[in-house]
LODORO-233568 format. One record per atom (N, C-alpha, C, CB): x, y, z; residue in one letter; residue number from 1. Coordinates in pm, 1 decimal, always signed. Glycine has a CB too. Layout:
REM LODORO-233568
+----------+----------+----------+------+------+
:       xx :       yy :       zz : nulo : dofi :
+----------+----------+----------+------+------+
:        X :        Y :        Z :    A :  NUM :
...
+----------+----------+----------+------+------+
END
This chain:
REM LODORO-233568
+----------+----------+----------+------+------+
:       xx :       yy :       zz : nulo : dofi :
+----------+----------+----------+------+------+
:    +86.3 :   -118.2 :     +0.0 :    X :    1 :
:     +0.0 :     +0.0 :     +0.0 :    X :    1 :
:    +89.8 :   +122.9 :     +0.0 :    X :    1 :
:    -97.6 :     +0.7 :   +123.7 :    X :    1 :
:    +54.6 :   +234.6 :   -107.0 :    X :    2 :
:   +133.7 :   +329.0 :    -78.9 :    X :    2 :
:    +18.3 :   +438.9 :    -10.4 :    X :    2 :
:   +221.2 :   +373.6 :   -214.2 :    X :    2 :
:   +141.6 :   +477.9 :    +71.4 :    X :    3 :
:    +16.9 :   +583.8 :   +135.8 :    X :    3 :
:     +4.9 :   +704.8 :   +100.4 :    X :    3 :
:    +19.7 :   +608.7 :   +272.2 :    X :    3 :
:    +36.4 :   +775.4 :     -5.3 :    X :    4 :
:    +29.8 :   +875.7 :    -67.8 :    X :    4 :
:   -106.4 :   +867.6 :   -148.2 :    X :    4 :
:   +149.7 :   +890.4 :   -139.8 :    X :    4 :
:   -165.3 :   +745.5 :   -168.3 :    X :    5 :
:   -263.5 :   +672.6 :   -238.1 :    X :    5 :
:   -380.6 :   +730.4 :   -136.6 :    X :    5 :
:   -236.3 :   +494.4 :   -249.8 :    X :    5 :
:   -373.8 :   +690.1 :    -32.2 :    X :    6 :
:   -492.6 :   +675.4 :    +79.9 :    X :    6 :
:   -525.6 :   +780.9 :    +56.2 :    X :    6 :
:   -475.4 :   +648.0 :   +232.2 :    X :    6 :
:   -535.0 :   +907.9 :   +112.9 :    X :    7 :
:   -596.5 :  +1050.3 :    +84.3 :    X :    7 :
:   -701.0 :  +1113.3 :    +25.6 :    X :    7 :
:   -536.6 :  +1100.9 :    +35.7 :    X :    7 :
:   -672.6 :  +1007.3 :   -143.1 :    X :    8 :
:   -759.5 :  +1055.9 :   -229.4 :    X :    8 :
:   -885.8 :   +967.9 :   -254.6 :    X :    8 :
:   -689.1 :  +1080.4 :   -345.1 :    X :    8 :
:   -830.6 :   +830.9 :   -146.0 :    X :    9 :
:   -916.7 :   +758.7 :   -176.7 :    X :    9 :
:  -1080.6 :   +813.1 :   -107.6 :    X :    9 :
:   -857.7 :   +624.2 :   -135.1 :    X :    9 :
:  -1199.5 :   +735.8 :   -115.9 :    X :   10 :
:  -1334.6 :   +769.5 :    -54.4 :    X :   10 :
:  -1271.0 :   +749.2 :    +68.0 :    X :   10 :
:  -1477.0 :   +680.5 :    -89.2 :    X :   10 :
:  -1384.4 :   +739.2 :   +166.4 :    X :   11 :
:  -1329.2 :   +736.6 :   +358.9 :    X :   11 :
:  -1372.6 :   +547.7 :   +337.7 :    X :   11 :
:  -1486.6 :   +879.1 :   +541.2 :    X :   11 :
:  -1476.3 :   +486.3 :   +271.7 :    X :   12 :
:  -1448.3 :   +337.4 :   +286.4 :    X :   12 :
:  -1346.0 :   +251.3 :   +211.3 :    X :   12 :
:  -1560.1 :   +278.4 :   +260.7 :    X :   12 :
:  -1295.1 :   +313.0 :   +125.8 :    X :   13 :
:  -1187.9 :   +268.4 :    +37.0 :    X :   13 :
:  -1056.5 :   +292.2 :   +146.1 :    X :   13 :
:  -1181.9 :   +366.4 :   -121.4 :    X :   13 :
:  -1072.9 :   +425.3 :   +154.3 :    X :   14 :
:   -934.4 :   +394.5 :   +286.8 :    X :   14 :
:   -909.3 :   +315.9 :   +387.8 :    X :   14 :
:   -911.9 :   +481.5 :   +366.3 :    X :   14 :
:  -1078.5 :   +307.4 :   +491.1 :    X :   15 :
:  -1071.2 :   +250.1 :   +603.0 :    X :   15 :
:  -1036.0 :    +63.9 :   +532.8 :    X :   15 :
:  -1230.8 :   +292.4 :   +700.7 :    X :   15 :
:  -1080.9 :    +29.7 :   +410.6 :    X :   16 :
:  -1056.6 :   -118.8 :   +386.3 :    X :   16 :
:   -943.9 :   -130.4 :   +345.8 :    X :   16 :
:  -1137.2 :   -186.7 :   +298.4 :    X :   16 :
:   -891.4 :    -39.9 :   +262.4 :    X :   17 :
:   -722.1 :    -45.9 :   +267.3 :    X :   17 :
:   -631.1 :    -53.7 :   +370.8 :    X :   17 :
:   -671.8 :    +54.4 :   +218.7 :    X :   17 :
:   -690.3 :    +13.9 :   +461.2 :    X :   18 :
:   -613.9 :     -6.2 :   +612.8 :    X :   18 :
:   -626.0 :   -131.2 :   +715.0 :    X :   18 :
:   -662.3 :   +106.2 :   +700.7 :    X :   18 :
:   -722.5 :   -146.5 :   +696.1 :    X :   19 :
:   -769.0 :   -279.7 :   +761.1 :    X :   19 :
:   -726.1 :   -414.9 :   +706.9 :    X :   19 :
:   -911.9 :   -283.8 :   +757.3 :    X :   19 :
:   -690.2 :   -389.4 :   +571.7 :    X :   20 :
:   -580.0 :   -500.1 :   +527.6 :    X :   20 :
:   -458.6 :   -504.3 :   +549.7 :    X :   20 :
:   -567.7 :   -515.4 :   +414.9 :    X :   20 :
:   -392.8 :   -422.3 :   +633.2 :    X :   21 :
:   -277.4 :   -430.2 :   +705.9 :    X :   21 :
:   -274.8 :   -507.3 :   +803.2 :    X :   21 :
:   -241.3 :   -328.6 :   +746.3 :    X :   21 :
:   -422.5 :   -476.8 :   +884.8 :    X :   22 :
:   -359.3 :   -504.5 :   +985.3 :    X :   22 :
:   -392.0 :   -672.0 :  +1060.1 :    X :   22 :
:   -391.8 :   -383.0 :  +1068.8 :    X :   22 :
:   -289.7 :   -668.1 :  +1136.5 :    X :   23 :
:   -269.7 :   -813.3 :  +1193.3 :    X :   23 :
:   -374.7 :   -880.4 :  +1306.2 :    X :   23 :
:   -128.4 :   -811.5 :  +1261.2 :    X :   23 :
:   -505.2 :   -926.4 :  +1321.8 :    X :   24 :
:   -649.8 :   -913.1 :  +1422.9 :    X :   24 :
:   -577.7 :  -1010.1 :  +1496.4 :    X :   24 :
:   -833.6 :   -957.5 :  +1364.4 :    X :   24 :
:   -608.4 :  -1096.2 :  +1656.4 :    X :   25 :
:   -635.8 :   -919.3 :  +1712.7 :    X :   25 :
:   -590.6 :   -805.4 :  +1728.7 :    X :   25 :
:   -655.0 :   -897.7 :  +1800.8 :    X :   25 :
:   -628.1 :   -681.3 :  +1712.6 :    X :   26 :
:   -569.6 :   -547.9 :  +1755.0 :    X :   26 :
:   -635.2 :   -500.2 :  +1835.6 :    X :   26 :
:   -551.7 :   -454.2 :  +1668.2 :    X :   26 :
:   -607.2 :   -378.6 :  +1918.5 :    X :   27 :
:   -702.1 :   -272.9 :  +1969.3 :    X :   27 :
:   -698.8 :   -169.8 :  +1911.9 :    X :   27 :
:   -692.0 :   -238.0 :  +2088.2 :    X :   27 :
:   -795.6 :    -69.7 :  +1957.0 :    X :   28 :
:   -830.5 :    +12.8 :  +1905.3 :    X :   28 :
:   -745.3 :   +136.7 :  +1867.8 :    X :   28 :
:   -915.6 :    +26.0 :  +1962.5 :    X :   28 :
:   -642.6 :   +131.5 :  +2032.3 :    X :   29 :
:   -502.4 :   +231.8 :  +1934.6 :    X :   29 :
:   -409.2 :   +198.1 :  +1870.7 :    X :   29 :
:   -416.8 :   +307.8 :  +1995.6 :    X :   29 :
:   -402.2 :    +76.6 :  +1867.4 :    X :   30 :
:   -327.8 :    +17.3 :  +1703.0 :    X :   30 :
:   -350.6 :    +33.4 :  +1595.8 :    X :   30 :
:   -325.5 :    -93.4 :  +1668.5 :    X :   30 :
:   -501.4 :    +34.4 :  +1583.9 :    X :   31 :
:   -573.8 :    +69.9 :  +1506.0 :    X :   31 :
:   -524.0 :   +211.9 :  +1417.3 :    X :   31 :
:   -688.1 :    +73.5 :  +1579.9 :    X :   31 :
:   -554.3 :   +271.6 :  +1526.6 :    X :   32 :
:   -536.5 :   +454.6 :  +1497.3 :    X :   32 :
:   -371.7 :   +437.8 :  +1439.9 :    X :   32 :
:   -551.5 :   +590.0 :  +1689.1 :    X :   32 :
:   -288.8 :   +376.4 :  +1546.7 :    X :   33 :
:   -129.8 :   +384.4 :  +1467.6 :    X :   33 :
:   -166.2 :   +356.2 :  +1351.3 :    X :   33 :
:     -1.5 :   +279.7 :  +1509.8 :    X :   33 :
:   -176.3 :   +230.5 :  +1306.9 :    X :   34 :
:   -165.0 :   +192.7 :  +1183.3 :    X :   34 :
:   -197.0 :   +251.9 :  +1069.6 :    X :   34 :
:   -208.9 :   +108.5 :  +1177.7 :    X :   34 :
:   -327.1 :   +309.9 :  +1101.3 :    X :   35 :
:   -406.0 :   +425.1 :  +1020.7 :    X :   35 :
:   -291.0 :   +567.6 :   +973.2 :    X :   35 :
:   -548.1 :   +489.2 :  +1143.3 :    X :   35 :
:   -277.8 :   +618.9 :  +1125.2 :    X :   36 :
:   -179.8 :   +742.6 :  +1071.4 :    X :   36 :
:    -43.9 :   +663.3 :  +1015.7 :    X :   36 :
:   -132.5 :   +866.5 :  +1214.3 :    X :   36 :
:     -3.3 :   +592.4 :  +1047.8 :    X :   37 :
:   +117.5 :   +614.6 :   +956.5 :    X :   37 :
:   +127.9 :   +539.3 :   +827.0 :    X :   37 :
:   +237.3 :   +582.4 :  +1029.0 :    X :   37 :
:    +33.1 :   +506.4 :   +740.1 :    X :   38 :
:    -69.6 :   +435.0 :   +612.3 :    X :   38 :
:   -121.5 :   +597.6 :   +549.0 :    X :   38 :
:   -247.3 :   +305.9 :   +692.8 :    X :   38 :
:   -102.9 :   +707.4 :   +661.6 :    X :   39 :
:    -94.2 :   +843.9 :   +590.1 :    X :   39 :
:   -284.9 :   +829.3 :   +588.7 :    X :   39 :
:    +21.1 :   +849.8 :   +399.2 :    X :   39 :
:   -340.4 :   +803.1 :   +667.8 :    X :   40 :
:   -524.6 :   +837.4 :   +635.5 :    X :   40 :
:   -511.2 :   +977.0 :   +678.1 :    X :   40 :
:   -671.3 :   +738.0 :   +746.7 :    X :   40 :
:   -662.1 :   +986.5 :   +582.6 :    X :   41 :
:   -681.2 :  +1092.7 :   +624.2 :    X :   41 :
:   -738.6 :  +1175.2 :   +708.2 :    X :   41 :
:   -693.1 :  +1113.0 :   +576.0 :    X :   41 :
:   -719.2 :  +1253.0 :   +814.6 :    X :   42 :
:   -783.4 :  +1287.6 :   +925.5 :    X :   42 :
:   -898.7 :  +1247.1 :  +1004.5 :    X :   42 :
:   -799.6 :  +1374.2 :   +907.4 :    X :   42 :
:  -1053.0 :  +1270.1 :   +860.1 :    X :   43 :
:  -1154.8 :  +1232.0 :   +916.2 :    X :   43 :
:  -1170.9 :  +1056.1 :   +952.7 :    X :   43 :
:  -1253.3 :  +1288.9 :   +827.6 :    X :   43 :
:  -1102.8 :   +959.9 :   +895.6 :    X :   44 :
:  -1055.6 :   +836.7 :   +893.7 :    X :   44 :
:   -990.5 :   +827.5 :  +1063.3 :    X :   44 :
:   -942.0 :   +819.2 :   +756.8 :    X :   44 :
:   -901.4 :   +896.4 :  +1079.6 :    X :   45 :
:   -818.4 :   +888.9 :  +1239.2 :    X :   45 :
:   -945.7 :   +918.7 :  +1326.4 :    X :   45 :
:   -670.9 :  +1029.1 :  +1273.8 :    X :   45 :
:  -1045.6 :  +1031.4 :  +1268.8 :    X :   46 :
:  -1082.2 :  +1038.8 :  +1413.7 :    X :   46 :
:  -1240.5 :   +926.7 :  +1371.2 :    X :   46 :
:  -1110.2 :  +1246.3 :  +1488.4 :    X :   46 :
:  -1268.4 :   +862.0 :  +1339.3 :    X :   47 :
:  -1347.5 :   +729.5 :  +1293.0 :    X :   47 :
:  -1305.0 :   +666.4 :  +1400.8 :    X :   47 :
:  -1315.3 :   +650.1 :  +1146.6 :    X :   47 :
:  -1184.7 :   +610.4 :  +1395.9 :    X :   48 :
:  -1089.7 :   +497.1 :  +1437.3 :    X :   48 :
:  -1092.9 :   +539.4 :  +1566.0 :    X :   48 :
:   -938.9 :   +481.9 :  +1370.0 :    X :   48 :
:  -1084.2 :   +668.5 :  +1584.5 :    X :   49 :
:  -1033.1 :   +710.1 :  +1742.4 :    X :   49 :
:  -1141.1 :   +665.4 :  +1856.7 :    X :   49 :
:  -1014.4 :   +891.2 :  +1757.4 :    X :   49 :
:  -1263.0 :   +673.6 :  +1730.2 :    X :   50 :
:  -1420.5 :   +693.6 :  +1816.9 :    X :   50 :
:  -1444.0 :   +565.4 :  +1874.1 :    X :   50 :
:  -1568.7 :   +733.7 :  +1714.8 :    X :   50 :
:  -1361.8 :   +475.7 :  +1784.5 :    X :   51 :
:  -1434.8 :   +323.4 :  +1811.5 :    X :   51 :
:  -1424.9 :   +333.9 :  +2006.6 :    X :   51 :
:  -1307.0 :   +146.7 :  +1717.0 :    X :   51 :
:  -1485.2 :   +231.5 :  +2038.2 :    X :   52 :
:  -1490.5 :   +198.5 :  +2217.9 :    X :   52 :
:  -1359.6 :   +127.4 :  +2197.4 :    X :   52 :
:  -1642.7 :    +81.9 :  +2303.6 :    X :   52 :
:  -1304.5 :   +125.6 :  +2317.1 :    X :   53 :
:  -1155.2 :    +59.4 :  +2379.2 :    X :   53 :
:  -1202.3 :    -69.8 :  +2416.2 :    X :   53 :
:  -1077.3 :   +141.0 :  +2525.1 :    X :   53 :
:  -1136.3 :   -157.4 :  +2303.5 :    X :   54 :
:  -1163.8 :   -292.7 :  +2291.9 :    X :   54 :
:  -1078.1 :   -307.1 :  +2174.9 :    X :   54 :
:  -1316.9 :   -337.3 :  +2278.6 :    X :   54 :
:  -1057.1 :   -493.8 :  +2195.8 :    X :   55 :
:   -994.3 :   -568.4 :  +2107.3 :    X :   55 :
:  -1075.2 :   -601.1 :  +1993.8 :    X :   55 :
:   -947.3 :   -676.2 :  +2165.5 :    X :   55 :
:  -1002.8 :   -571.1 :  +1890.3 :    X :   56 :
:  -1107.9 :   -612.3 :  +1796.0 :    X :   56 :
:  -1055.0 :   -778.1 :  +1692.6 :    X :   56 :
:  -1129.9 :   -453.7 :  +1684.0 :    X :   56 :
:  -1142.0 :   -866.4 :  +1712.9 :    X :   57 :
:  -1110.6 :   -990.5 :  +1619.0 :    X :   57 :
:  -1045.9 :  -1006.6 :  +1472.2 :    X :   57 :
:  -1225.1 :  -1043.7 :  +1601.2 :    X :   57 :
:  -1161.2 :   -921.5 :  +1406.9 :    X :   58 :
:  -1143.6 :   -906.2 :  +1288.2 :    X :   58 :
:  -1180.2 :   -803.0 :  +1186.2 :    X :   58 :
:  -1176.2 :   -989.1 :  +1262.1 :    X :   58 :
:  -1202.8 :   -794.7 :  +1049.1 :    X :   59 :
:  -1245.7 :   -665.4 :  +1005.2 :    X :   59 :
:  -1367.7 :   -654.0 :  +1020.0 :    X :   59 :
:  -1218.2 :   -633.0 :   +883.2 :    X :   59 :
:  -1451.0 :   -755.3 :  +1017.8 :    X :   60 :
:  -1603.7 :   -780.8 :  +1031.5 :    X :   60 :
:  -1638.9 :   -676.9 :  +1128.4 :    X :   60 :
:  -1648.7 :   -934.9 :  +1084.8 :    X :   60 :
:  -1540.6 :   -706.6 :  +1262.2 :    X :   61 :
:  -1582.2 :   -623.1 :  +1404.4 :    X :   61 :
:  -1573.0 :   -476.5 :  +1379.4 :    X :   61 :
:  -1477.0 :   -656.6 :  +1538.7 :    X :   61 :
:  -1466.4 :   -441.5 :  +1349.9 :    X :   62 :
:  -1472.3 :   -301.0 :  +1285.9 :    X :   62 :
:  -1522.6 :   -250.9 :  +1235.8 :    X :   62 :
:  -1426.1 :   -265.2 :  +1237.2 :    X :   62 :
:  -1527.9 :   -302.2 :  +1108.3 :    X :   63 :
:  -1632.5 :   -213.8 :   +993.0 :    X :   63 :
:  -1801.5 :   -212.0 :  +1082.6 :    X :   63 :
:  -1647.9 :   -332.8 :   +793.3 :    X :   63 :
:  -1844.5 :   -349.1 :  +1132.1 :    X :   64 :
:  -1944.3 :   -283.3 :  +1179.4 :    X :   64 :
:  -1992.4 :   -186.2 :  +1243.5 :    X :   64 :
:  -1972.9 :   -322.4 :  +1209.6 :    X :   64 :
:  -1924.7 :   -176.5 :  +1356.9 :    X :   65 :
:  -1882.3 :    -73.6 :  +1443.0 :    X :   65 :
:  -1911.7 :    +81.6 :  +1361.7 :    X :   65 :
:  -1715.5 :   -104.3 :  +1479.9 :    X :   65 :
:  -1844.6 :    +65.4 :  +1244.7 :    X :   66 :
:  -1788.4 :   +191.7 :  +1176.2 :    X :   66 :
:  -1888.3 :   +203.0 :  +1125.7 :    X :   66 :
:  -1669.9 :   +200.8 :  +1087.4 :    X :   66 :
:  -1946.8 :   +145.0 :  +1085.0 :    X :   67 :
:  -2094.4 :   +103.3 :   +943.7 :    X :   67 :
:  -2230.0 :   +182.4 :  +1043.1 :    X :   67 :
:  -2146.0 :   -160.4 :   +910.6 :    X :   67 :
:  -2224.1 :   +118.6 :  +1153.1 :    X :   68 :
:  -2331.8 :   +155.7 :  +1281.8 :    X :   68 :
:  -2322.2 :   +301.2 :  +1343.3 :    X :   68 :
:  -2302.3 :    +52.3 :  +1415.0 :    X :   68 :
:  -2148.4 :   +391.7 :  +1323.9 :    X :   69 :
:  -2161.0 :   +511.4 :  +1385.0 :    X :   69 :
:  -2193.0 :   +602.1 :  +1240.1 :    X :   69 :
:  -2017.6 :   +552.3 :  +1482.3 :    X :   69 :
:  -2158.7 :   +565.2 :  +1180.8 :    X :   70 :
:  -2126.7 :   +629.0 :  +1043.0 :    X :   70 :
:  -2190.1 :   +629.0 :   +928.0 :    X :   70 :
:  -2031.4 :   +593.0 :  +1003.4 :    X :   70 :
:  -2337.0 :   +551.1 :   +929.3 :    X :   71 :
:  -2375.1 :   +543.3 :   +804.8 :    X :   71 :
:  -2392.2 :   +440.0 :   +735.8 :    X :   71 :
:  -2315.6 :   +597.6 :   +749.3 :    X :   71 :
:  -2469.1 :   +432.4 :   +613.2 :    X :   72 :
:  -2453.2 :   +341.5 :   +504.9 :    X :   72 :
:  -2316.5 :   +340.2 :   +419.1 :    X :   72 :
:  -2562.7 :   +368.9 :   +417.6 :    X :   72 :
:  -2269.6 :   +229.8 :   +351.2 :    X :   73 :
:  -2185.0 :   +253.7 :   +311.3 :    X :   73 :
:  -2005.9 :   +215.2 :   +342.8 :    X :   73 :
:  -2229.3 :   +345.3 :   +315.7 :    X :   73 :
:  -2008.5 :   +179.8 :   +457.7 :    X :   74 :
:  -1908.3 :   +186.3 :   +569.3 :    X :   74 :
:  -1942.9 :     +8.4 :   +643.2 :    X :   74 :
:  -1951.2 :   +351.9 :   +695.2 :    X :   74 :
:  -2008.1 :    -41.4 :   +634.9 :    X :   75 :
:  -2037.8 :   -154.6 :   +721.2 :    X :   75 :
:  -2023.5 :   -265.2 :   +612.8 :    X :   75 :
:  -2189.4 :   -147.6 :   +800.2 :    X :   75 :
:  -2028.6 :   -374.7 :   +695.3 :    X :   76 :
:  -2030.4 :   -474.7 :   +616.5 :    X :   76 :
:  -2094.2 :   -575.2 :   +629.8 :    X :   76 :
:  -1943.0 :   -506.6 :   +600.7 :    X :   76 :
+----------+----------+----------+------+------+
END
């Protein structure tokens, strides 16, 4: 992934690009690391930031999460 890429992407194109990094389980400020330095873009960090402080399994857990604060579009 280059992260010069992420930016321009939509906010669900980023958050699934990012989430293919990463290694489950994580928590939630791993999360956020991983995110900023994958170069997301702001409104993406503070998504991630919002989630509740918990481990998350897999992307399933996330995106729902994300899908449920955020809209259509975002979930899975």
């Amino acid at each position: 992934m280059t992260a010069s890429a992420i930016p321009g992407e939509p906010i669900d194109l980023q958050i699934a690009d990012i989430l293919r990094e990463v290694h489950f389980p994580v928590n939630k400020d791993a999360l956020v690391d991983i995110a900023r330095e994958a170069g997301a873009s702001n409104e993406v960090l503070s998504m991630l930031d919002g989630l509740p402080e918990q481990d998350y399994a897999d992307v399933a857990s996330v995106t729902r999460l994300i899908g449920g604060n955020y809209g259509p579009g975002l979930g899975a």
